[in-house]
C-alpha angles and dihedrals in degrees: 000000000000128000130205118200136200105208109196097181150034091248104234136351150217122222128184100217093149116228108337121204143169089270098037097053101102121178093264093059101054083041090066097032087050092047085043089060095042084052116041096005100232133048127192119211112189131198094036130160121188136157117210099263088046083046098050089038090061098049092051085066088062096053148277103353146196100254099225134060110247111221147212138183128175139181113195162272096075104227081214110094097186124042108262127254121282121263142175109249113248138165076229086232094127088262124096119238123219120214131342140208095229099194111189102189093172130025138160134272096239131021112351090117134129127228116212118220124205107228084171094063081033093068092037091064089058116110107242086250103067083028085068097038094052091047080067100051138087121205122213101217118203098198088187093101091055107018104134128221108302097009091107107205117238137245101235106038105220130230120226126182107280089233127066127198133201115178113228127191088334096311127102123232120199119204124178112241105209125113131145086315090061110101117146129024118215086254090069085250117126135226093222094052109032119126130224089258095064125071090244097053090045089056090050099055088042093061086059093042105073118040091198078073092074127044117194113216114213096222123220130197104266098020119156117203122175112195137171101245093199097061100029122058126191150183135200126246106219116222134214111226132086099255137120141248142188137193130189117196132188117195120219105202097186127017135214105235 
């Protein structure tokens, strides 16, 4: 089976800024940090060095925030051999987040890193028919499997509509928001078990058939990397020394945009 893709975008980008800070981030700064996510939906920013309150002040210039730092630390081998399936960030409390400052302080050497996948281009290489099909679906979402320290899962897992939009420059993008957390579409079929005949099965063999749908970001001790997490899923890639590393997230519940 062949698939055509639409790509809207150049998935992920790389700015030179130079060492942000509570105090250095002028207006035209988070004005091109804010237009680089809309675009590409996720930025690296290398070379960073931020404490939590630097870190918190930052992400309140983005918008309405989840007043703590979320933090990792990890001393390796990673028991995971493969790198684990791919997943929408959430704080796994019914709600969907919107971006996130993603601060990795230590990593690895080698591996450690996290691959970025475009649910956006995702949902443009959908035929019009099972376009129209999931803009009428909601999806119920258990966060158990890839709830993070200190995320705890929910009872009653939620649903949420299995298309999100962001309006860009007067036009409206649609990306699919699935992932390992997806279990159950609003129909009664499963992700795990649909078949290629069905919409859903169809969505799940067109996320492996095109590699410009995932992006692997080499990670390097005090990266920053502000992503939508509605629009840009990831995994982790485990590693295989005994080395640390540490990640500090802020969570940005509800954007500026």
């Amino acid at each position: 089976m062949t698939h055509t893709f639409s790509h809207l975008r150049a998935f992920g980008t790389e700015l030179a800024l130079g060492r942000l800070s509570a105090e250095r981030s002028d207006a035209a700064v988070l004005q091109q940090l804010r237009a680089a996510v809309l675009h590409h939906g996720f930025v690296v920013l290398r070379d960073q060095r931020f404490t939590d309150a630097a870190l918190l002040a930052l992400g309140r210039q983005f918008g309405r925030i989840e007043e703590r730092v979320i933090k990792y630390s990890t001393i390796g081998p990673s028991s995971t051999r493969d790198a684990t399936r791919w997943h929408h960030h959430s704080n796994c409390a019914g709600a969907l987040d919107d971006w996130i400052l993603y601060y990795t302080p230590a990593v690895p050497a080698t591996g450690g890193s996290i691959e970025f996948f475009d649910a956006q281009a995702w949902f443009d290489g959908l035929s019009d028919t099972d376009r129209s099909w999931a803009r009428n679906q909601q999806m119920r979402h258990d966060f158990t499997s890839v709830a993070h320290a200190g995320i705890p899962p929910i009872a009653e897992p939620p649903w949420h509509p299995m298309v999100v939009e962001r309006r860009l420059e007067g036009q409206v993008h649609e990306a699919l928001y699935m992932g390992a957390h997806a279990v159950e579409a609003e129909d009664g079929s499963n992700p795990e078990t649909a078949t290629s005949n069905t919409a859903l099965g169809r969505m799940r063999e067109l996320s492996t058939a095109d590699p410009t749908l995932y992006h692997l970001h080499s990670a390097r001790a005090h990266d920053l990397i502000l992503w939508d997490m509605k629009t840009v899923a990831h995994r982790g890639h485990p590693w295989h020394a005994e080395e640390l590393r540490v990640i500090h997230e802020v969570i940005i519940r509800e954007a500026d945009l």
